[in-house]
MIZADREN-250845 format. One record per residue (C-alpha): residue in three letters; x, y, z. Coordinates in steps of 0.1 Angstrom, whole numbers, plus 2048, in hexadecimal, padded with zeros to 3 digits. Example, Ala and Ser with C-alpha at 12.3 -4.5 7.8 and 13.67 -1.06 7.14 Angstrom:
MIZADREN-250845
ALA87B7D384E/SER8897F5847/
end
This chain:
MIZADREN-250845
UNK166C04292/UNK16EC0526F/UNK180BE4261/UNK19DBEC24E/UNK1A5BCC242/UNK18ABCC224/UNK198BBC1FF/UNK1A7BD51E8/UNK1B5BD21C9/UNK1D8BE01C5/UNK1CBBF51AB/UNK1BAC071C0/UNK1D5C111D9/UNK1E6C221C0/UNK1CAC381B6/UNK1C0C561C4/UNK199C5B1CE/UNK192C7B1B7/UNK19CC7D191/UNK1B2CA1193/UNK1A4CC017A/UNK1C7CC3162/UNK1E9CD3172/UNK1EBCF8169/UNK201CFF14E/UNK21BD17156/UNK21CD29134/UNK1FBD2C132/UNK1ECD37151/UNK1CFD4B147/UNK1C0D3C127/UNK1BFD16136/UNK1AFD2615C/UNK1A1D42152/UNK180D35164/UNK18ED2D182/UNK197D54185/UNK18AD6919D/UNK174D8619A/UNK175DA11B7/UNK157DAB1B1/UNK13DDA6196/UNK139DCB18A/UNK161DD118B/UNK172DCF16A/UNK185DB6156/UNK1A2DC515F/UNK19FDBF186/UNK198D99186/UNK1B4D86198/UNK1CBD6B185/UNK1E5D59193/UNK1F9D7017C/UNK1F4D8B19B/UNK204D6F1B7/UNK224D761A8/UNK244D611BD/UNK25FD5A1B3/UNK26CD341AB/UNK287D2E1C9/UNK29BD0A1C6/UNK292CF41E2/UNK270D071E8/UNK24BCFF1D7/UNK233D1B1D1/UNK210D181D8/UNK20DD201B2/UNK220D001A8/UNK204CEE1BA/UNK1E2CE01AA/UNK1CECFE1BD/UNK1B0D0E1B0/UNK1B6D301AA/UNK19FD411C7/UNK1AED2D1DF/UNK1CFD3D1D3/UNK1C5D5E1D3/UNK1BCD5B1FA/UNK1DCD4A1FC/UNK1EDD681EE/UNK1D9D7E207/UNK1E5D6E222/UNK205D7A216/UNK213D53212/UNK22AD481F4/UNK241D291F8/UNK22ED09208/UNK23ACFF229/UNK24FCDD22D/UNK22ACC6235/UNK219CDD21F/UNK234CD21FE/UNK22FCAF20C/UNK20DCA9211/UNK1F8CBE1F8/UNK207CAB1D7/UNK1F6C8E1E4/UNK1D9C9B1F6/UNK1CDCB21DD/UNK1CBC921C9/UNK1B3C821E4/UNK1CBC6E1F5/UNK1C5C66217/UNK1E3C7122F/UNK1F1C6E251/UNK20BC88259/UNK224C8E275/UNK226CB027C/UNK22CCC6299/UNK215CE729A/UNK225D07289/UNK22BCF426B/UNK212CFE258/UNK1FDCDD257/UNK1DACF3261/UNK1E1D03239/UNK1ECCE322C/UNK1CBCCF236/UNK1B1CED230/UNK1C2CF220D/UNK1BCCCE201/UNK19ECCE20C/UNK190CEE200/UNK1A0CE91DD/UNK18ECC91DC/UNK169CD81E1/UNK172CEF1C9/UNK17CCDA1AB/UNK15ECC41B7/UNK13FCDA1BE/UNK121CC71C9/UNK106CC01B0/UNK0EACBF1CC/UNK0EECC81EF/UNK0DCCB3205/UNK0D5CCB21F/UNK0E6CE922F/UNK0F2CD724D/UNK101CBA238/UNK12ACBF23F/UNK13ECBF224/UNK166CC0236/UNK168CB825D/UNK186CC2274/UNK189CB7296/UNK1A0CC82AA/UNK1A7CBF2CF/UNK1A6CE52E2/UNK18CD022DB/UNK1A9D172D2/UNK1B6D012BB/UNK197CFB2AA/UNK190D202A8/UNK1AFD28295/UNK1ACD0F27E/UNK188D1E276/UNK199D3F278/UNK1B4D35258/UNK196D1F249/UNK17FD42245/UNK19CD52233/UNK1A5D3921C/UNK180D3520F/UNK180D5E20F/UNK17BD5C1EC/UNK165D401E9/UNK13ED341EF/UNK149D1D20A/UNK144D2222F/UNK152D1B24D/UNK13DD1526C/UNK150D0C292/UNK140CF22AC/UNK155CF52CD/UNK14CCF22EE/UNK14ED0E306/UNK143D262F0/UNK11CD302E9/UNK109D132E1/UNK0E8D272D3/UNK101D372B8/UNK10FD192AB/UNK0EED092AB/UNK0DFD25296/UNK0FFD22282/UNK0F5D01275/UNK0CFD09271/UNK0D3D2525F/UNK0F9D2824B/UNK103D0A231/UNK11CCF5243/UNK136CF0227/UNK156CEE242/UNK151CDE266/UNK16BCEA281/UNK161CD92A1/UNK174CCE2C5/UNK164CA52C6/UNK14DCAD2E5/UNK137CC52D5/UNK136CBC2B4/UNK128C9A2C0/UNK10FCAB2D1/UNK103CBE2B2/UNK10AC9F29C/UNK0F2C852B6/UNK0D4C9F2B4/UNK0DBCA0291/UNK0E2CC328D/UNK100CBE274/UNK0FFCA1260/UNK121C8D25E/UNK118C72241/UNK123C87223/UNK142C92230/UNK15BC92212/UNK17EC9C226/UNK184C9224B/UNK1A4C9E25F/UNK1AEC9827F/UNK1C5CB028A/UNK1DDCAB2AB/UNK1CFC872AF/UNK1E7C7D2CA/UNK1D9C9A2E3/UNK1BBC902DA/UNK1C8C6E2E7/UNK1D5C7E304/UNK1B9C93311/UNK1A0C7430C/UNK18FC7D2ED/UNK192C602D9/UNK170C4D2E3/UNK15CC702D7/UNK174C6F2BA/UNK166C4A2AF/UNK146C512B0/UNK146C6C29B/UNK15DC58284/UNK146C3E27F/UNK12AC5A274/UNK13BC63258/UNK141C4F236/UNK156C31234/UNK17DC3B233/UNK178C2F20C/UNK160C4B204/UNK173C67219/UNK194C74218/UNK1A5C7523A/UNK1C4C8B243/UNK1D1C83268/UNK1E8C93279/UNK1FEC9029C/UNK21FC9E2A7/UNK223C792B5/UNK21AC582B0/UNK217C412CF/UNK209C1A2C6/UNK1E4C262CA/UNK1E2C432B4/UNK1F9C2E29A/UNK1D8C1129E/UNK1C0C30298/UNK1D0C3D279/UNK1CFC1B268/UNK1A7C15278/UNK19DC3B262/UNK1B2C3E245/UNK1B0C2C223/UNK1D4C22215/UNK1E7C43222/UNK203C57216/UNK216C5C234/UNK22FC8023A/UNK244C8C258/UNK24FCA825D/UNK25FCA827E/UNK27ECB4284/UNK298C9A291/UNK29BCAD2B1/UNK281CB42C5/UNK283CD62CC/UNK289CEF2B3/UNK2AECFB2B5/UNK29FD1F2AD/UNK298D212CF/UNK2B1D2A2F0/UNK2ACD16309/UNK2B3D1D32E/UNK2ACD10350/UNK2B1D2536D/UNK2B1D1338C/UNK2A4D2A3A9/UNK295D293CA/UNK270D2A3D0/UNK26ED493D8/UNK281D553BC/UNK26CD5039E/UNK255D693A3/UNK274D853A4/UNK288D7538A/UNK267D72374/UNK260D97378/UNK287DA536E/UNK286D8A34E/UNK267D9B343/UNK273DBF347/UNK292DBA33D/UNK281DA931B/UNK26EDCC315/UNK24DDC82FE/UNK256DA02F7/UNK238D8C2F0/UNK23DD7530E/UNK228D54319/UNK22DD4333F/UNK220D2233E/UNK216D18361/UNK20CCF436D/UNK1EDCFD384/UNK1D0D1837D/UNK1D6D263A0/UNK1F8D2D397/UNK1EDD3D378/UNK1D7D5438C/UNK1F2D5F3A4/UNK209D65388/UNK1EED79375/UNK1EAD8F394/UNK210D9139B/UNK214DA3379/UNK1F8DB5375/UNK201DC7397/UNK222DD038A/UNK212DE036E/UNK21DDC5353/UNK203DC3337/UNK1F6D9E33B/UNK1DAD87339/UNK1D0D60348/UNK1C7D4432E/UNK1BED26343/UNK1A4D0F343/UNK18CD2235A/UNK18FD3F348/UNK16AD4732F/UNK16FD3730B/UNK162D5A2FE/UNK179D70313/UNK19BD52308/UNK193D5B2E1/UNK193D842F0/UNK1B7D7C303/UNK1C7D6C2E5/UNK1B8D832C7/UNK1CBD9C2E4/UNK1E8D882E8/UNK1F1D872BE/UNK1E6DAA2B2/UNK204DB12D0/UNK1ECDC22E7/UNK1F3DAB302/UNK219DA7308/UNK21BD8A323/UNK201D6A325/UNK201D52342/UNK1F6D2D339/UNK1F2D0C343/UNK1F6CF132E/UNK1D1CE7324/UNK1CBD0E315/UNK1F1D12308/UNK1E9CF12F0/UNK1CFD0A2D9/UNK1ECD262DB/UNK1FCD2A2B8/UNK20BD4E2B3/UNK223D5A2A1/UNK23ED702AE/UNK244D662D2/UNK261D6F2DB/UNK268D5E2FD/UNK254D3E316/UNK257D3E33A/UNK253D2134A/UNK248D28373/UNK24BD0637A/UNK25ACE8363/UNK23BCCF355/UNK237CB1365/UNK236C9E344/UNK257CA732D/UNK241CA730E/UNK230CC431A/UNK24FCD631E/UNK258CD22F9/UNK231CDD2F0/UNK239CF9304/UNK256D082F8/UNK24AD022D7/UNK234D212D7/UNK256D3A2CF/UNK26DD302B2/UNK250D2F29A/UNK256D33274/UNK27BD31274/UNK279D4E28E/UNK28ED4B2AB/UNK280D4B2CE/UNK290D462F2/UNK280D2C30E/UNK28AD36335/UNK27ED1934E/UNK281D1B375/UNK28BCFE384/UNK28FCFD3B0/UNK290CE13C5/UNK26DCD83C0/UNK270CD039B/UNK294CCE391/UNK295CA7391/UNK281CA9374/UNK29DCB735B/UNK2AAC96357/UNK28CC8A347/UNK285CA9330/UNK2A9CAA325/UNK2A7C8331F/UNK28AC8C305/UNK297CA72F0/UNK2BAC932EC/UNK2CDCB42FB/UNK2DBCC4321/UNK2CACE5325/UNK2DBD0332F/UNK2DAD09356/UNK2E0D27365/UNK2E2D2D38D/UNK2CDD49396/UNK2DBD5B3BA/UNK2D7D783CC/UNK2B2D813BC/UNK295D7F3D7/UNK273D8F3DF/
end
């Protein structure tokens, strides 16, 4: 374990661990970073090469532009491909510092735009510091752990188009997925970005088949699931493979922070700046709430009228058991709703087909339990069901935090019958507010 109570002069506390290229004058865009523009294509003319002068936003009071940040130009143009402009609330608060090499740990809950904030700091940094020598192609430069293949996949997923337009690549190491690929992944592409689950990266990284010990940026992203779903020992070892905490930056990140991820953050990280973000309440107040206490037999007929009555609503049911999951899948699917399962029995390969389906809009209703809803992060859903309230309240607010994403508003509808109903108490305890209940009657199968 690594001791975090070595001598340090004050000095160095106050410094950060990379020397910054000079802040772009605003005046003078072009003549001062004129070679940081990018070229579309080497037999294009002058007149087509991107400048910032083409990411044009306008100043807004109370909001910072990408633009006003010390980002390299090609990371702004994919920036302004991916049709962002004003920095999100972590992404204003953390990428001042960590664009200057601070390390950082950062309480955030997902949909804040943290996945940006971490990949933009750290791609900005092997860009103003190219490597003289590269040891060999399996040598990681920047290494994300991420607790759930979905996760980790759309976080390689943002990561590819931010380095659209530059030499850097990305390469993914999660488990469930095709082992031979990602092998020949690592023999044969140059492994500039690591995006890995902890089990199968530590396989890869203790036959040597990605190298951990010049790894420049380390995040660890939803640390307390990875608490929760008893990753932390895999996590530690691959910790101690990389550099000292003094010769990496760290960004960590958790929506909470029990006493043992607080320890951890302290253990990895070298004199932190420290953000939150969360909002005071739990739960976002862009989203309805509702609980609609029912009979057993109920659900399944109440379900069915929410959804038709909803019309084309991207819609997710969160179940607490993968049998329940299946019966629901089948329910819907033979009342010709268009649907699909994501569960943890369900093929990694056909998961990443069901929610590439599920956010082009070509699947309108996705049943989940609570291990595959963790990776789910799509915009524009409109309304969670959930068939039966979670046994632990937390997973309620995780839940309903998949609608009401980006200021958007969303709706949450939970059933509630005799089997489950004492467990309101507790939920409504956690979010610091009563929930609407509504007593459903005369509705059977």
């Amino acid at each position: 374990m690594e001791n975090q109570n070595q001598e340090v002069s004050p000095e160095m506390t106050e410094k950060p661990k990379r020397t910054r290229r000079p802040k772009r004058a605003k005046n003078n865009t072009n003549k001062e970073h004129s070679s940081d523009a990018v070229n579309t294509s080497s037999t294009e003319n002058q007149s087509k090469i991107w400048s910032i002068e083409d990411f044009d936003v306008a100043e807004v009071e109370g909001k910072v532009r990408f633009h006003d940040l010390n980002i390299p130009d090609r990371v702004l143009k994919s920036i302004a491909e991916m049709g962002f402009e004003y920095c999100s609330e972590i992404q204003a608060e953390s990428l001042p510092m960590t664009l200057q090499g601070y390390d950082i740990i950062g309480q955030a809950q997902t949909g804040t735009g943290k996945t940006a904030a971490f990949l933009i700091a750290m791609i900005s940094d092997f860009l103003d510091y190219p490597l003289e020598k590269k040891e060999g192609n399996n040598y990681a430069r920047g290494l994300i752990i991420a607790p759930t293949r979905e996760l980790a996949l759309q976080i390689a997923d943002e990561a590819v188009k931010l380095t659209a337009n530059t030499h850097l690549n990305v390469v993914s190491l999660v488990g469930g997925m095709n082992y031979e690929k990602q092998k020949m992944a690592l023999a044969n592409e140059t492994v500039d970005i690591v995006v890995a689950t902890p089990g199968r990266l530590l396989d890869f990284a203790r036959s040597r088949k990605v190298q951990l010990g010049k790894v420049e940026c380390l995040v660890l992203d939803e640390a307390d699931r990875m608490l929760s779903m008893g990753f932390i020992p895999d996590v530690k070892s691959i910790i101690r493979m990389t550099p000292h905490k003094e010769s990496r930056q760290t960004m960590l990140f958790s929506a909470t922070f029990p006493k043992d991820i607080q320890a951890l953050a302290k253990q990895w990280t070298f004199f932190p700046k420290e953000i939150s973000v969360v909002p005071k309440e739990s739960t976002n107040k862009n989203i309805e709430q509702v609980i609609y206490t029912v009979e057993a037999d109920q659900k399944w007929p109440v379900l069915k009228e929410l959804i038709e009555e909803n019309g084309a609503q991207r819609t997710i049911i969160f179940a607490n058991r993968r049998d329940e999951t299946r019966d629901l899948h089948e329910r819907l699917r033979k009342a010709n709703i268009n649907c699909a399962i994501l569960s943890g029995e369900v093929a990694q390969d056909k998961r990443v087909k069901t929610l590439k389906g599920f956010k082009d809009g070509t699947i309108q209703v996705l049943v989940a339990t609570d291990v595959a809803g963790r990776g789910i992060h799509v915009d524009n859903v409109e309304l969670v069901v959930n068939y039966a309230l979670p046994e632990d309240p937390e997973d309620y607010v995780h839940r309903i935090g998949r609608t009401g994403r980006g200021g958007e508003t969303g709706k949450s509808v939970s059933f509630a019958s005799e089997d489950d109903a004492f467990l309101i108490p507790e939920i409504e305890k956690l979010i610091g507010e009563s929930i609407r209940c509504e007593y459903m009657v005369g509705t059977s199968q």
